[in-house]
N, C-alpha and C positions, 0 to 999 in steps of 0.2 A: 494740595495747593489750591488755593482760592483766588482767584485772581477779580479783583472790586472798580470798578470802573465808573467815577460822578460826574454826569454833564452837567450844567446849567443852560437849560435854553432861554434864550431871549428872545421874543417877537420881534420881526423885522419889518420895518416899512418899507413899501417900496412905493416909488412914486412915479407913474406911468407918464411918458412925453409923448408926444404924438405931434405926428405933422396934420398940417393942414388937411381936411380931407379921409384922415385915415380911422378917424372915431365914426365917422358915416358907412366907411365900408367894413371896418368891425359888426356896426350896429346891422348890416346887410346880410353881412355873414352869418352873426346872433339868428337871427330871422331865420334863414336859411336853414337851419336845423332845429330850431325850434318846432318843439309835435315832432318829429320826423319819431316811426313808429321802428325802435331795434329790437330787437331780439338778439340777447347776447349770453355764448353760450362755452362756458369756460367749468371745468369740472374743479378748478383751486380754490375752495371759496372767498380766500384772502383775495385771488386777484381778481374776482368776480365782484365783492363788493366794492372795492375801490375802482374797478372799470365800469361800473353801473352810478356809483358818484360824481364819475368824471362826464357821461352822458348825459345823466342827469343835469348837472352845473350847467350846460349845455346846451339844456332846455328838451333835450329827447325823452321821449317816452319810451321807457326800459320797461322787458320783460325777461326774466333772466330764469337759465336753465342749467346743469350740473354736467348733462346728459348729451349725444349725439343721438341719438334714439330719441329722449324728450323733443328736441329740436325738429326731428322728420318726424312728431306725431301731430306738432305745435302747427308747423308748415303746411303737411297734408298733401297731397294730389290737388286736391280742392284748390289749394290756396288758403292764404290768408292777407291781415291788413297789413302785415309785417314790412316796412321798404325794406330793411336795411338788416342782415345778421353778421353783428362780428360774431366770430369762427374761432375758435381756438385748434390749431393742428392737431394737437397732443393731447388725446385723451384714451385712458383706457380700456370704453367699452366696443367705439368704433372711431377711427380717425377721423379729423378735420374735413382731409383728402377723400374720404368715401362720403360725408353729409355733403359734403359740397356735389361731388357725384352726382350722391341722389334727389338733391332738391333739381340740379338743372334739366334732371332725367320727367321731373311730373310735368303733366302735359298742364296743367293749369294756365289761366291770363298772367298771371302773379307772377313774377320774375324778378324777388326782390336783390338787392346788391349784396354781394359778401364779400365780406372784407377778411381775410384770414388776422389771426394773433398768435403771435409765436416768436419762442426765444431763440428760436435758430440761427445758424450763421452760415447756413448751406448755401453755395455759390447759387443753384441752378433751382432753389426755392421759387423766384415769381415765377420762371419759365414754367414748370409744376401746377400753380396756381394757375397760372391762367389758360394752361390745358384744360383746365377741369371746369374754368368757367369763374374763377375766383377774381373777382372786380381790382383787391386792392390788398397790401401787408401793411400791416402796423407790427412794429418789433416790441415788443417788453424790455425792459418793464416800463407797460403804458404808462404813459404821458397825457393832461391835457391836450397840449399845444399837438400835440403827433397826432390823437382822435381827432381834433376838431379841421386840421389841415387835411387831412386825408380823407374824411369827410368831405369838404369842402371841396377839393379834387374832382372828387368821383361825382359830384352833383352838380358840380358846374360844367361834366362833359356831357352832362343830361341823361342820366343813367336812370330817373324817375322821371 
């Protein structure tokens, strides 16, 4: 049994209202992460490339990694220019919850923000997070509007 299934997609306009005011504090916002240096480290590469798109649009400067290991060799003890790592929880060679661990563990000045990503729906998740030092959750399947607000969030409490 073969079952055949035809969309036709149509382009949609949308067309953006805005009050008084509020294209300034967009435009403020825009600013506010624009350069901001991520490191974003998610082992699916579908949702790696479309999370490294949505950064990017964004105006962030992505570097992106597959690995929980790549990420603690990228970081370093040392340090790096890195602000900002989204995190992926769920990965197979060492969890979200243990890189998070070990970055807050290096003595370095560098104490960049990490934000977890995860499909999860576990009650007692941020609590978790932010035992271990983890700044912020974005849920999947990312969104623009959820990076950039969440972002936004965590940098307006002065976390850089």
């Amino acid at each position: 049994m073969t079952l055949l299934l035809r969309f036709q997609l149509r382009p949609s306009i949308a067309i953006a209202i805005s009050e008084p005011g509020e294209s300034s504090e967009r435009n403020y916002s825009n600013s506010m992460l624009r350069g901001l240096q991520v490191l974003l480290v998610d082992n699916d590469d579908v949702n790696r490339a479309v999370t490294q798109k949505l950064l990017q649009k964004l105006g962030c400067s992505v570097t992106s990694t597959s690995s929980g290991f790549e990420c603690l060799a990228i970081i370093g003890p040392v340090g790096s220019s890195v602000q900002v790592i989204l995190l992926d929880l769920q990965m197979p060679d060492i969890d979200g919850f243990e890189v998070a661990a070990r970055i807050r563990k290096f003595k370095s000045g560098n104490r960049p923000i990490i934000i977890a990503l995860t499909a999860s729906a576990e009650e007692d998740l941020w609590e978790r997070c932010m035992q271990i030092g983890v700044n912020g959750v974005i849920r999947k399947p990312v969104l623009l509007q959820g990076i950039a607000s969440e972002l936004r969030r965590i940098l307006m409490q002065g976390n850089i």
